[in-house]
C-alpha positions as CSV (number, residue, x, y, z in Angstrom):
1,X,3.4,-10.0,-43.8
2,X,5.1,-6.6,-43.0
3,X,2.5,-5.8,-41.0
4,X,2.6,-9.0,-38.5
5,X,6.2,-8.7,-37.9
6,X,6.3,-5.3,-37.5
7,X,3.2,-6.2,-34.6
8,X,5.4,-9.0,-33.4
9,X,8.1,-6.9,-32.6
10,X,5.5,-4.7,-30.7
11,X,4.3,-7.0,-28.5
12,X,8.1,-8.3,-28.3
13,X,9.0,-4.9,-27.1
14,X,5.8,-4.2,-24.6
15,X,6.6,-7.6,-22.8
16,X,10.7,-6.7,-22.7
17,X,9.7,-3.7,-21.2
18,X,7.4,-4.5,-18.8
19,X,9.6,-7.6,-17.3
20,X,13.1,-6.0,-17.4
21,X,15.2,-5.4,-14.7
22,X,13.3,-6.5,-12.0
23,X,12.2,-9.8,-12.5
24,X,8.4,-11.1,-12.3
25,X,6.0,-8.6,-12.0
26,X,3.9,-10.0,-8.9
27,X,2.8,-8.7,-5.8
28,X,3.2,-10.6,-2.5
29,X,2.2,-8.4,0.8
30,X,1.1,-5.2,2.3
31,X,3.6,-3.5,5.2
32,X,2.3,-2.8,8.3
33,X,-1.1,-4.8,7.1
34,X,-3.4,-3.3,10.0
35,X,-4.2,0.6,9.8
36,X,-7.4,2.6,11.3
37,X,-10.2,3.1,9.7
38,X,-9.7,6.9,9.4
39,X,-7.0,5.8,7.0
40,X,-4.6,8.5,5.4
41,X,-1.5,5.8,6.4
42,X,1.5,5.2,4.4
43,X,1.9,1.3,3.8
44,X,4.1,-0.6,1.0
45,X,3.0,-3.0,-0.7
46,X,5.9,-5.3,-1.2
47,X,6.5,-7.5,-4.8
48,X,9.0,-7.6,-7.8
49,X,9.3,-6.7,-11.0
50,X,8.4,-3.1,-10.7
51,X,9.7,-0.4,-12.8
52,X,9.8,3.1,-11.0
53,X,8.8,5.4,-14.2
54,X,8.0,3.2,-16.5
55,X,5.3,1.5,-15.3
56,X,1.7,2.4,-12.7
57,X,-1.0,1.2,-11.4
58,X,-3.6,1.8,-8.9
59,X,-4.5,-0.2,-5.6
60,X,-7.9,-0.7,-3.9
61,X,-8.4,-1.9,-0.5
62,X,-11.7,-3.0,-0.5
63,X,-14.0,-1.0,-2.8
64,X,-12.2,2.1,-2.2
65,X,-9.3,3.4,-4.0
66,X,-6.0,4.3,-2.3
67,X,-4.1,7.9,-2.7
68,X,-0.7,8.7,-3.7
69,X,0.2,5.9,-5.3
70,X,4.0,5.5,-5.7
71,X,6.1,2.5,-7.3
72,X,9.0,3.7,-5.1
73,X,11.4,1.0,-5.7
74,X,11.7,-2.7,-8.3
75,X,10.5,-4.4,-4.9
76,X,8.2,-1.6,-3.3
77,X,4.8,0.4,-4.0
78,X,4.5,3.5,-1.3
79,X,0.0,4.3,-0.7
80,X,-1.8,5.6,1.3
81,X,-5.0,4.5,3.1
82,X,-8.3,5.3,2.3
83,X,-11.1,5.0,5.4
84,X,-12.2,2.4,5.4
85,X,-15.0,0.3,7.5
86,X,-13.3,-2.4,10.0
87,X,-12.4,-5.3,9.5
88,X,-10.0,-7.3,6.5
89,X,-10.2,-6.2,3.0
90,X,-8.7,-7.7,-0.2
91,X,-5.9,-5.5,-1.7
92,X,-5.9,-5.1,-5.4
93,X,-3.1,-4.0,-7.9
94,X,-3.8,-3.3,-11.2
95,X,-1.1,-2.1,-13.1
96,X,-1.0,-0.1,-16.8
97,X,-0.5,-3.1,-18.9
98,X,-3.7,-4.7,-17.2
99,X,-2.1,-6.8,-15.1
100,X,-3.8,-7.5,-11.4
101,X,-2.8,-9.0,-8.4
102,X,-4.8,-10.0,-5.1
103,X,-4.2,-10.0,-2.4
104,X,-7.0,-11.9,-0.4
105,X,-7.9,-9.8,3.2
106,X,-3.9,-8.6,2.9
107,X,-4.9,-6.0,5.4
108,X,-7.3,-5.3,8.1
109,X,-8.9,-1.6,9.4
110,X,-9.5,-1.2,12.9
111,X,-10.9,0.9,14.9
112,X,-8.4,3.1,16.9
113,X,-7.8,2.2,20.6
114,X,-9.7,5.3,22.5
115,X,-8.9,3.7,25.6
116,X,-6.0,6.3,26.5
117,X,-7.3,9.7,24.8
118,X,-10.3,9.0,27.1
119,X,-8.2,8.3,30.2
120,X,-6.3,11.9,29.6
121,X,-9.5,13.5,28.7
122,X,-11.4,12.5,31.9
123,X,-8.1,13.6,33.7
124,X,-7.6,17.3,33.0
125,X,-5.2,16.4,30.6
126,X,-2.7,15.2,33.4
127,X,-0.8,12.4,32.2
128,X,0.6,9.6,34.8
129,X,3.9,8.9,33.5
130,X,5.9,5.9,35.0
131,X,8.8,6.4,37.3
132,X,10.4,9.0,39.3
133,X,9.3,12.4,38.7
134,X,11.0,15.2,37.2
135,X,13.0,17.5,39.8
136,X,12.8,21.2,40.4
137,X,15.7,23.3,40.2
């Protein structure tokens, strides 16, 4: 009998802590939710229920795992990136207590725009820069 209230009041405890102060844990979107494929980009994922230092998870986008995962905020979790290969990927949250959230094709790789690199590459590195130019003194 001692024993099931005392696990009662464990579990009672567990979910207090896991729900207090910032409301329902849930996740809702991904901030900016396009990135390049090389990755190594700071994004937030944006949510509720949070709790900076007293709760973690980890995040995939895709199949691959994202780096310096930081619950910054009751509302926000800072990551970074991983490369990735273009086109949308699911985002996935799974937090300590098992909890997961997805986030179906909540961001998109693409491939970076070369377009302009190549333009100053095949220039000598000039750079055409609208508008009047710069005068000499």
């Amino acid at each position: 009998m001692m024993r099931r209230i005392w696990t009662l009041l464990g579990v009672g405890a567990l979910l207090s802590a896991c729900s207090a102060g910032g409301g329902e844990l849930k996740v809702n979107s991904v901030e900016p939710n396009v990135g390049t494929v090389n990755g190594s980009e700071n994004v937030m994922l944006l949510g509720s229920g949070f709790q900076p230092g007293k709760t973690s998870c980890t995040v995939r986008f895709g199949v691959k795992e994202a780096a310096n995962v930081t619950i910054v905020s009751e509302s926000k979790i800072q990551v970074t990136t991983p490369a990735n290969d273009p086109g949308p990927v699911d985002v996935l949250v799974t937090f300590d207590d098992g909890r997961t959230f997805k986030l179906g094709g909540g961001f998109t790789f693409k491939v970076p725009d070369q377009s302009k690199a190549r333009d100053i590459f095949l220039s000598g590195g000039k750079v055409n820069v609208p508008g009047p130019s710069p005068q000499k003194k």
